[in-house]
C-alpha positions in Angstrom: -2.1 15.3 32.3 -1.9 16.8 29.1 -0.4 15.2 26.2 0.2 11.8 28.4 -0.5 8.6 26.4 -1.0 7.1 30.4 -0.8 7.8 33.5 -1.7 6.1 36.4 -1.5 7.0 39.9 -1.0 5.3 43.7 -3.3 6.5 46.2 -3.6 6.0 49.8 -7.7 7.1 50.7 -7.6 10.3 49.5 -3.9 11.3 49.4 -1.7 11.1 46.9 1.4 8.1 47.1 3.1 8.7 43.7 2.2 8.3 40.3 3.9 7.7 36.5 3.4 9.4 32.9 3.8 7.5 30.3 3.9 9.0 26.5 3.9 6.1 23.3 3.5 6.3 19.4 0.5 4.1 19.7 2.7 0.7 19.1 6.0 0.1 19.8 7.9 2.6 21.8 7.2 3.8 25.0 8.9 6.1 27.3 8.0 6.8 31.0 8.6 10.1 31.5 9.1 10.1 35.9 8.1 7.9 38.9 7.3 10.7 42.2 6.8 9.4 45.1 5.1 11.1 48.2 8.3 11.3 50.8 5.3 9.9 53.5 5.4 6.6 51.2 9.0 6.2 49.9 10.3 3.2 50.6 6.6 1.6 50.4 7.4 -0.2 47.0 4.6 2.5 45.4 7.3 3.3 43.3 7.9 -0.3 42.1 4.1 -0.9 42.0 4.0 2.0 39.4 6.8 0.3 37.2 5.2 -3.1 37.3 2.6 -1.7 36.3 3.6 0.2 33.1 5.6 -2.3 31.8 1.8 -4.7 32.2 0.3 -2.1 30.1 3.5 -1.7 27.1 4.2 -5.3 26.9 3.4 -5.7 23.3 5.4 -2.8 23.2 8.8 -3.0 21.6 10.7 -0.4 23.8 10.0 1.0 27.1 12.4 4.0 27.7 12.9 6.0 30.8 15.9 8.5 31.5 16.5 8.6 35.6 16.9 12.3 36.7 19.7 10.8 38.6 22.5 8.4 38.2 21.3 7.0 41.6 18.4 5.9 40.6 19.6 4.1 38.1 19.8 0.7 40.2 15.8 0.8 40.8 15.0 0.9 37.2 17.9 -2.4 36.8 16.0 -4.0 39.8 12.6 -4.0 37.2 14.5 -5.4 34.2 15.7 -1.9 32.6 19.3 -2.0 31.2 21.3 0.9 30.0 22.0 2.3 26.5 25.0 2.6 24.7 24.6 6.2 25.4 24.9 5.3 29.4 22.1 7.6 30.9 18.9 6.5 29.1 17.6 3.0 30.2 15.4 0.4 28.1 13.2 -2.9 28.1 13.9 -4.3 25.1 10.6 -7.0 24.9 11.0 -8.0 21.4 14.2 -8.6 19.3 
């Protein structure tokens, strides 16, 4: 995907399951832009394989960012260690002080 720093992807054979995009400066913030998920494999944990998974890759990273489409989604991304910012829509991993 064009102009993605990552992306990695869930597959099941040939069919897609879901898949992230990540986009970093190169060293200490990160920001991961959506999580989709194939309907078929929703509730599958493909979602939270995909969020393990990027926050493996940006550990050294100082921030990893994401902004939920929707308030409801919020809880998944506090279920992998995201809080929310100040601003109360934006979430963040916070690895180094």
């Amino acid at each position: 995907m064009i102009g993605s720093s990552t992306v990695i992807s869930a597959w099941d054979g040939n069919q897609l399951a879901g898949l992230t995009r990540v986009i970093d400066d190169g060293e200490m913030l990160a920001y991961m832009h959506w999580v989709p998920v194939n309907p078929k494999y929703q509730g599958m944990h493909v979602g939270s394989g995909l969020v393990e998974r990027v926050k493996e890759r940006y550990a050294g990273y100082m921030f990893l960012e994401v902004m939920p489409k929707e308030s409801k989604n919020a809880p998944f991304y506090q279920r992998h260690g995201f809080t929310l910012m100040e601003d109360g829509r934006a979430m963040q991993i916070v690895t180094r002080p």
